[in-house]
N, C-alpha and C positions, 0 to 999 in steps of 0.2 A: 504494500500500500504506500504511495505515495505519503512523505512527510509534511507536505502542505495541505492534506486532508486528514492524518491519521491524528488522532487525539491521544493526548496523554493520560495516562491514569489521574482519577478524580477531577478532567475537567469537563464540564457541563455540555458546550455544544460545540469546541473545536474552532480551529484556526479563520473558517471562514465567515463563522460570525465574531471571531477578534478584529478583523478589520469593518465590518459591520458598528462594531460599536464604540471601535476607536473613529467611525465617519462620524457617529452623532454624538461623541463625548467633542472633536473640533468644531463641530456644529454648534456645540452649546458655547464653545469658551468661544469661540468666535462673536457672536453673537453678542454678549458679553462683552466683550473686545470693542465690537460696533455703535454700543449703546451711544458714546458723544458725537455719533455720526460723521464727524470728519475724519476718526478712524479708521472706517470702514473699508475704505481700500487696502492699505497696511493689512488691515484684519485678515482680507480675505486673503489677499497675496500670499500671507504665511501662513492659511489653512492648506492654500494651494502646496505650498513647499512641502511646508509637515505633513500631508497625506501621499506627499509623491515619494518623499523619503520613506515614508511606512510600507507604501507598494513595491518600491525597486528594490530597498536597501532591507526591506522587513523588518526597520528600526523599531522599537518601540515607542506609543504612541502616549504622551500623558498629558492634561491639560498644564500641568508645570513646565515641561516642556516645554509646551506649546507659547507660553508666555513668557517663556524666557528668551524665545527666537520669536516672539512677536518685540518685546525689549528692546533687544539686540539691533532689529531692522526699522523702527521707526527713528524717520526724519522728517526735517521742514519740507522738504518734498510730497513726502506722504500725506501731510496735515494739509499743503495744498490742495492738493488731489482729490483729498476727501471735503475742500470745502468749493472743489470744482462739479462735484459730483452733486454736495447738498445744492447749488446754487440750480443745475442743472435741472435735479428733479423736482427743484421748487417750482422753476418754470413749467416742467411738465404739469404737474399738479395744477399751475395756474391758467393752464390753457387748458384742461381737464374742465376745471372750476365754470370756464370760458362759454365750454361748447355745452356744458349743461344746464347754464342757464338762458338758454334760446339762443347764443350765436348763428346768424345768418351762415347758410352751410355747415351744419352741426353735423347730419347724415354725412356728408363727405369727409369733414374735419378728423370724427373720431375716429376712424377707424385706420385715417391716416395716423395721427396721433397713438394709435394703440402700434402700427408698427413701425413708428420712429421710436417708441420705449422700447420693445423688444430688442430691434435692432444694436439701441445703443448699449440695452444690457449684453446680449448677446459680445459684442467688440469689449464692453467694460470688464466682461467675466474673461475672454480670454486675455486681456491687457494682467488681469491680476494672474493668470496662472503661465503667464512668458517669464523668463528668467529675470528680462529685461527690465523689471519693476522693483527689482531689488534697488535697481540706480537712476532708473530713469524711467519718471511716468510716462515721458514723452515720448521718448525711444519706444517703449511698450504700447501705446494704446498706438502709436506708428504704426507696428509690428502687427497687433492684434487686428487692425483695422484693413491691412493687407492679403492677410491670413483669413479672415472673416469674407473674405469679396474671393479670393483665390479659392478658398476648402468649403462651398457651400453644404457638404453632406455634413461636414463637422459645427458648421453654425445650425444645420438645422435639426440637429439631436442638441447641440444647448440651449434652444430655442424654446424646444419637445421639455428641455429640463426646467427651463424657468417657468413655463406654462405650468408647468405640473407641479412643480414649491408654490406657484404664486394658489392656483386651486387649492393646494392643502391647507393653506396659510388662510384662506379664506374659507374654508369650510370649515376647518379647525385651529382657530388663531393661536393656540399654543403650539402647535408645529413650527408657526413664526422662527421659534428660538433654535431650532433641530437643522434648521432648510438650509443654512450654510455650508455645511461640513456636507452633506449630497452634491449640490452647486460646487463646489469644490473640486469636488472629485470629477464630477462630471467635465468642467471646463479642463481639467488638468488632464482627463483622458482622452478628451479630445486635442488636445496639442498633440497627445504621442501617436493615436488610433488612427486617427479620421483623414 
């Protein structure tokens, strides 16, 4: 039996759900992480790292960890980033706000509006899981933006993933806190797979 499925004596369900729960224990520190909002990039960037290291390297995965390589990588760059991001989807939200309250061409607006948001999540998530974000936002969402237009089968399984956090998150708003450390994984597999 393979050693990446064979369980050890006295543990419960094995290897494949240790990475299982090492996704939604970075999910939650992330999350956590994210809470002052300009964070949130930084945050995710090093759920992206810390679950790529857990997949290749089979590192060990802890929220201590986790926070000490989130520590480590926050700069003035990052805090920019993340108040490029709040500024951004403040607008979105306010052109949201816009088309529902009667905006002439609303029918057309929103659903343009629904995939200028996906879109730019879509490039945002891959910008955090490029290497490139450890130094440079710019370089990254460059890169990610490039990559997003070049690998469309890979934007649209992240797409498929943010659709599907955003539903959980909305049917069950305590998943809210979990759906990072998935997005994660997800954008970070699509850099290597897709």
């Amino acid at each position: 039996m393979d050693t990446a499925t064979k369980r050890e004596p006295g543990e419960l369900f094995g290897p494949r759900f240790a990475l299982f729960a090492d996704v939604l224990a970075v999910g939650l520190a992330t999350a956590a992480a994210s809470l002052p909002l300009i964070t949130a990039p930084a945050a995710m960037s090093t759920a992206c790292a810390v679950l790529d290291r857990r997949v290749r390297q089979d590192a060990p995965t802890t929220a201590g960890g986790y926070l000490r390589a989130l520590r480590r990588r926050l700069r003035t760059g990052d805090l920019l980033a993340g108040a490029g991001l709040l500024a951004g989807g403040v607008l979105l939200l306010f052109n949201a706000l816009a088309a529902g309250a009667g905006l002439p061409g609303a029918v057309v607006f929103r659903p343009a509006l629904l995939a200028v948001a996906g879109l730019l999540a879509v490039v945002c998530l891959r910008a955090c899981a490029r290497p490139e974000s450890a130094t440079s936002w710019r370089a990254a969402l460059r890169s990610a933006a490039y990559a997003s237009v070049r690998g469309p089968r890979a934007s649209a399984v992240l797409l498929l993933a943010v659709a599907t956090a955003a539903v959980c998150a909305w049917a069950y708003p305590p998943l809210l806190f979990l759906v990072p450390g998935p997005l994660a994984i997800a954008a970070r597999a699509t850099e290597h797979h897709l």
